[in-house]
Structure formats: C-alpha cells, structure tokens
ChimeraX commands (.cxc) that place a marker at each C-alpha (Angstrom):
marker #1 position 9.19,-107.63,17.12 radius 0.5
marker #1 position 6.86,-105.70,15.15 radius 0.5
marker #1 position 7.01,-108.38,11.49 radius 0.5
marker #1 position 4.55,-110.73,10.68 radius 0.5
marker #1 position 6.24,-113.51,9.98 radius 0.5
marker #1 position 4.50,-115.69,6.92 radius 0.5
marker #1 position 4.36,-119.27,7.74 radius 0.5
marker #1 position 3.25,-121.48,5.20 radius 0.5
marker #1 position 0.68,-123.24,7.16 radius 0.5
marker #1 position -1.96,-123.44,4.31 radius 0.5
marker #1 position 0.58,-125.71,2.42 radius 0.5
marker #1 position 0.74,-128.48,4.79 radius 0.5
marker #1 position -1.83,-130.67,2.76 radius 0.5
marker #1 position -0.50,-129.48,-0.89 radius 0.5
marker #1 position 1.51,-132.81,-1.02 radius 0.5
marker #1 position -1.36,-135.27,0.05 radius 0.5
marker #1 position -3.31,-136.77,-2.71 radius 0.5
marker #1 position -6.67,-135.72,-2.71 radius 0.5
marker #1 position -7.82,-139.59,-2.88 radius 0.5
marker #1 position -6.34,-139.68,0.47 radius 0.5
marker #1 position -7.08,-136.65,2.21 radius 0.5
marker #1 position -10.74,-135.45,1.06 radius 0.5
marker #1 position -10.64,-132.84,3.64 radius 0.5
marker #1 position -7.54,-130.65,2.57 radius 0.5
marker #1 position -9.55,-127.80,1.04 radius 0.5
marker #1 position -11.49,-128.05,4.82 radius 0.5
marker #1 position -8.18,-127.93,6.21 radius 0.5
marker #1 position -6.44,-125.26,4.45 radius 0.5
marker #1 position -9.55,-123.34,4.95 radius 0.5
marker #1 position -9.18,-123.68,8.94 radius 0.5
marker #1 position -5.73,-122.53,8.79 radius 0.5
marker #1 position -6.21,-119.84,6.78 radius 0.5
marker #1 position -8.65,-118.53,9.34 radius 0.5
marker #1 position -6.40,-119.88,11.94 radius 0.5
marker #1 position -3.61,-117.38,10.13 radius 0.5
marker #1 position -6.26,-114.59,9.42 radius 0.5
marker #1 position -6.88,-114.33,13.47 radius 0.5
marker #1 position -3.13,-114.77,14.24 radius 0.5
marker #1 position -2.17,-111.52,11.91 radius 0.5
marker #1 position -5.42,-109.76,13.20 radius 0.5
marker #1 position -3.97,-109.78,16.99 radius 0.5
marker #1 position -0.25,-109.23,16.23 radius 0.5
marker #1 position -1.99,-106.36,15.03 radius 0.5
marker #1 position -3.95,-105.37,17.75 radius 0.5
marker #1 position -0.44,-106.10,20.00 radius 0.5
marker #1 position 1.17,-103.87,18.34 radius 0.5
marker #1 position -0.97,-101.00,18.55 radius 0.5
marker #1 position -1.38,-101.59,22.26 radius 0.5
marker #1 position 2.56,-101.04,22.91 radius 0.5
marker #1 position 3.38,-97.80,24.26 radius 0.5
marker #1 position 4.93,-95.44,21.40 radius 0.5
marker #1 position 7.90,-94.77,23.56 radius 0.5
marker #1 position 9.53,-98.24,23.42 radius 0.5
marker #1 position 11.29,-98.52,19.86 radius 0.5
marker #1 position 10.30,-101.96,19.03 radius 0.5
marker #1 position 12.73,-102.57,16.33 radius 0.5
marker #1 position 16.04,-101.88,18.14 radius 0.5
marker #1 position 15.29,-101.40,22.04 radius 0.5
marker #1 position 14.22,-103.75,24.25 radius 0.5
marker #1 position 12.18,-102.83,27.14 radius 0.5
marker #1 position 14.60,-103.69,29.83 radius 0.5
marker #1 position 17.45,-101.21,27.55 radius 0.5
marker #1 position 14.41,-98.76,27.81 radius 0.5
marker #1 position 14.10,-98.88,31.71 radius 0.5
marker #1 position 18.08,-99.37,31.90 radius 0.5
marker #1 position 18.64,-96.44,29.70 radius 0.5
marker #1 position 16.58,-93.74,31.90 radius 0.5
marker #1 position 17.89,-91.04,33.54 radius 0.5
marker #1 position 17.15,-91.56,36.95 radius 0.5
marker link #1:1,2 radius 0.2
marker link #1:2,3 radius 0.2
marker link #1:3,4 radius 0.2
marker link #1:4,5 radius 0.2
marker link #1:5,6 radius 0.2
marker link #1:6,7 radius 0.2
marker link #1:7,8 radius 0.2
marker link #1:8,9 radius 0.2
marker link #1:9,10 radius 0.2
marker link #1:10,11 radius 0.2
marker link #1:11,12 radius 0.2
marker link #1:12,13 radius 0.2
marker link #1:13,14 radius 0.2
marker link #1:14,15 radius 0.2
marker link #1:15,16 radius 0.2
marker link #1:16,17 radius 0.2
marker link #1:17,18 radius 0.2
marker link #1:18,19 radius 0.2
marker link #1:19,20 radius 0.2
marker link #1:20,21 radius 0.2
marker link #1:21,22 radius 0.2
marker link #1:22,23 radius 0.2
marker link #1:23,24 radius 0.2
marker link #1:24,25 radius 0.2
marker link #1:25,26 radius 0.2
marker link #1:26,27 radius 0.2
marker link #1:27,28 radius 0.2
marker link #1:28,29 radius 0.2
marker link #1:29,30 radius 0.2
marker link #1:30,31 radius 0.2
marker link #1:31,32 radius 0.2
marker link #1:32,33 radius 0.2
marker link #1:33,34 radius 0.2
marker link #1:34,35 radius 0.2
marker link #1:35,36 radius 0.2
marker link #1:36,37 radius 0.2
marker link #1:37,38 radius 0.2
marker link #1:38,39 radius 0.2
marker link #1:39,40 radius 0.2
marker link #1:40,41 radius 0.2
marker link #1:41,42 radius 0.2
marker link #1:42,43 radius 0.2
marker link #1:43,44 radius 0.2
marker link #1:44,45 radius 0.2
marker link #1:45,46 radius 0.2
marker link #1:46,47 radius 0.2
marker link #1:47,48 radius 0.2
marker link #1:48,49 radius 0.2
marker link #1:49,50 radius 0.2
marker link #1:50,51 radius 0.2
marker link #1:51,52 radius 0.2
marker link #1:52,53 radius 0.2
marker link #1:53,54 radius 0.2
marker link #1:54,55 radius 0.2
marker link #1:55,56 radius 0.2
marker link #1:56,57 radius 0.2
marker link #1:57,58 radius 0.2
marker link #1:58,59 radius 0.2
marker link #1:59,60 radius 0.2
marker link #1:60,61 radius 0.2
marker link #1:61,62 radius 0.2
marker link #1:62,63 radius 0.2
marker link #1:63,64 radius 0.2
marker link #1:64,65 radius 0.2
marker link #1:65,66 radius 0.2
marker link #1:66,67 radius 0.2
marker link #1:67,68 radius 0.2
marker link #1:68,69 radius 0.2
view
C-alpha cells in the first residue's frame, strides 16, 4: 500500500499498425485519462487513511491486534 504502481496501459496500441487501428492516438488518449484519474484517487485514498496506521509495514488488523487493551 501506499505506491503507485505504473502500468503501461498507454502502450497497448504501440504494436498495431496505424493502417489498422486509426483510433490508437484516441485510445491512448482515453487511457491516459483513464490513468490520470486512477493516480488522482490513490491519492485522495491515501490522504484519507488515518496517520496512525503505518501503511508500509502494519496492517490494520496487526494495528487493532497490537493494542494494549
């Protein structure tokens, strides 16, 4: 949790000949917006976690497991 992971969705048409596929630059384009949205609300996730759960090592459950009771 907490990486973006880069897919390379925008290359999925790179290999189709343009004779073939006139809409690949219309394509690409929706993916990259597709992408563009996707990174926007991993964002907005992440900013919405509370700041007491280390995302990078803990898992919630270890949180709640972890407490002293």
């Amino acid at each position: 949790m907490g990486r973006v992971v880069q897919i390379p969705l925008t290359r999925c048409c790179s290999k189709i000949p343009k004779t073939l596929s006139p809409n690949c630059a219309k394509i690409n384009n929706a993916l990259k917006s597709v992408s563009n949205v996707l990174e926007i609300l991993n964002n907005v996730l992440e900013r919405s976690l509370p700041p007491f759960i280390d995302r990078t090592s803990q898992t919630a459950e270890r949180f709640v497991n972890n407490q002293d009771l």
